[in-house]
N, C-alpha and C positions, 0 to 999 in steps of 0.2 A: 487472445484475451485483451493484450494489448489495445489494440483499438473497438472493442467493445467497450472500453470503460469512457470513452468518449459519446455512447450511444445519448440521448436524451431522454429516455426514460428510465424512471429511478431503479425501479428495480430489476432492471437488466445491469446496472453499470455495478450493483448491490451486489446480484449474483456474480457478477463477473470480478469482483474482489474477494468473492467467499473461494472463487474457482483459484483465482492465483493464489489463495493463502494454499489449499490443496499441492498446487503445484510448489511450493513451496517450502512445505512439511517434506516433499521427496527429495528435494533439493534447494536446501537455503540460501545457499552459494548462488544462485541466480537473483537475488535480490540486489549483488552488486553492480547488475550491470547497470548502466548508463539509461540506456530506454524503461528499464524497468521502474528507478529510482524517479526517469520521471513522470511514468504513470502514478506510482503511489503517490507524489507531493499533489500530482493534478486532485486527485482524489481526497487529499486529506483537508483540501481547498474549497471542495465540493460544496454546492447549494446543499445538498441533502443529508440530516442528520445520518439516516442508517448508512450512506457512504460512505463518510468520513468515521460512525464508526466502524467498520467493514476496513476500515482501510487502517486505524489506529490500534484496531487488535492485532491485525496482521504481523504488523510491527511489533505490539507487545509480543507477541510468540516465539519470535524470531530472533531479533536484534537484542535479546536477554543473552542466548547460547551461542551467540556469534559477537562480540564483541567490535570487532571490527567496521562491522555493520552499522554501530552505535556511531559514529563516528561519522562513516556517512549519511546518516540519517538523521544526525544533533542538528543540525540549521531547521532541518524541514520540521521535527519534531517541537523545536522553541517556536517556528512562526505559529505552527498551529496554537501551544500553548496560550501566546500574547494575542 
């Protein structure tokens, strides 16, 4: 999934963040790793509106019932903001 979201066309890289939210909902604890954290900031980067939202709900989902997660995801969360 990982390097699917690197594809160039939109709605591959789209689906392939609706895919990792999936993987995601079974195991939340995988959003801390290292590689993962830095596909989703790629993403939340993204030329493409539906990516980055694809990639901002993910986060909203998640990093509500994992707190920890918050934390690591605060930086990437404020650049999107600004």
């Amino acid at each position: 999934i990982l390097r699917v979201l690197g594809e160039n066309a939109i709605a591959v890289r789209t689906k392939a963040m609706k895919c990792l939210s999936e993987v995601v909902a079974v195991d939340p604890s995988i959003l801390a790793r290292l590689d993962m954290q830095r596909g989703v900031h790629g993403r939340l980067m993204d030329n493409s509106t539906s990516v980055r939202e694809a990639a901002v709900e993910l986060l909203g989902r998640f990093v509500l019932c994992r707190p920890q997660l918050a934390e690591q995801y605060y930086d990437m969360l404020t650049e999107r903001i600004l």
